[in-house]
C-alpha positions, 0 to 999 in steps of 0.5 A: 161631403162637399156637395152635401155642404154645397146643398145645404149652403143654397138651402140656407140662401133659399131660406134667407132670401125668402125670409128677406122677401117676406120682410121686404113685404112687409115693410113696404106694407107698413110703409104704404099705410103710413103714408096714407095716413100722413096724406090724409092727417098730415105730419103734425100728428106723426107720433110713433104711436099714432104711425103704429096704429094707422099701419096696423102694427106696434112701436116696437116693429116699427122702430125694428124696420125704420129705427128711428120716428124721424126716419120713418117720417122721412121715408114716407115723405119720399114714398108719398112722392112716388104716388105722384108721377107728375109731381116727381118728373118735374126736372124732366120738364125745365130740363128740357132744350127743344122748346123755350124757357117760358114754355118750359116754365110753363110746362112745369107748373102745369104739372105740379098744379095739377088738383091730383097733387094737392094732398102731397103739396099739403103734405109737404109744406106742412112738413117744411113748416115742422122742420123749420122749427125742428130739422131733425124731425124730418132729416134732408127735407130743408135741404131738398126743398131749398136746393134741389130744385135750385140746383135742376134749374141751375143745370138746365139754364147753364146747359141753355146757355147763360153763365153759372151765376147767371143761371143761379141767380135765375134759378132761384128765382123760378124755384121761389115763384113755383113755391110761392104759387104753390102756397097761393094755390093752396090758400086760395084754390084758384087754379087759373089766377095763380096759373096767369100770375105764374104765366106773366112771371114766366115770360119775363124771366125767359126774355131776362134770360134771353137778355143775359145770354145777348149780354154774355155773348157780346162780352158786356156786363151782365148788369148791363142787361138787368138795368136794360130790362127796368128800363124797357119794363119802366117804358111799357108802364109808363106807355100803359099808363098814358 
């Protein structure tokens, strides 16, 4: 009796595992062309009906796997993210601690320019533009694109040394040059101009760093090293411009 309960215990796991495989399958099957779709014809034009027809299935499946349009969207958008592996290891780069900030700096823009991610960079900021007029289309995404990255920086320049409102402060501001450019490259196409201007900015803001760090060690105000760094900036313009 109870290895006969026993037997037909596992055969109904068997069943419900390979049932559940098969749905696994078949969502992420779903999924794959949804976010096809969404790389080549944008979020915009992300309706229910339009998802259902680029995946081959009906409304009715799609709301029975993902629940919800929104969500679907949502999930696509962290799909079409992993079809860009430079793209999703960017932390690796500014996290870094064996070469310095502005090679790091360096480093990462390279990655995220590369031509290979143009359509997710398209993607994305289209995306960022519906949510701004309407979070709840795309749930998380103002949030992830205003402060995950921030928060990456954050971590990676305290871990180089310079306080968290230092770091912050910084931190937002590489994130806000890296997304500018971002947008410059793609109204303009010009991959080595955007790349020079990010370059310059870059080494700027490293030897910003690096002045808050000597600031921070010798005990004084960290505006004291904001204030130094126009002066000298002020100074090289003006022997420029003699």
């Amino acid at each position: 009796m109870w290895g006969s309960e026993i037997r037909s215990s596992l055969g109904t796991v068997a069943r419900t595992g390979t049932a559940g495989d098969n749905e696994a399958r078949g969502r992420e099957k779903l999924l794959s062309r949804i976010v096809g779709y969404m790389l080549q014809n944008g979020s915009a034009a992300a309706t229910l009906r339009e998802l259902a027809k680029a995946a081959g299935s009906n409304n009715r499946m799609l709301l029975y796997y993902f629940g919800s349009t929104e969500n679907l969207v949502k999930e696509a958008l962290d799909a079409a993210l992993l079809q860009y592996p430079s793209m999703k290891d960017l932390d690796r780069h500014i996290s870094r601690l064996d070469i310095p900030l502005d090679e790091r700096l360096r480093e990462t823009w390279r990655a995220v320019c590369r031509e290979e991610n143009l359509p997710y960079l398209r993607l994305l900021f289209e995306s960022v533009g519906l949510a701004v007029h309407q979070p709840e289309r795309i749930p998380g995404l103002l949030r992830h694109f205003g402060h995950d990255w921030v928060t990456t920086a954050t971590a990676a320049l305290q871990n180089d040394g310079l306080a968290h409102g230092d770091a912050n402060a910084l931190a937002r501001e590489i994130v806000a040059l890296w997304r500018g450019l971002q947008l410059d490259l793609l109204a303009t196409g010009d991959v080595d101009g955007v790349t020079a201007v990010h370059d310059r900015a870059a080494a700027a803001i490293s030897l910003r760093a690096a002045s808050l760090r000597a600031h921070q060690g010798a005990g004084a105000d960290p505006l004291d090293a904001v204030h130094d760094d126009v002066a000298d900036v002020g100074g090289a313009r003006g022997v420029g411009q003699g």
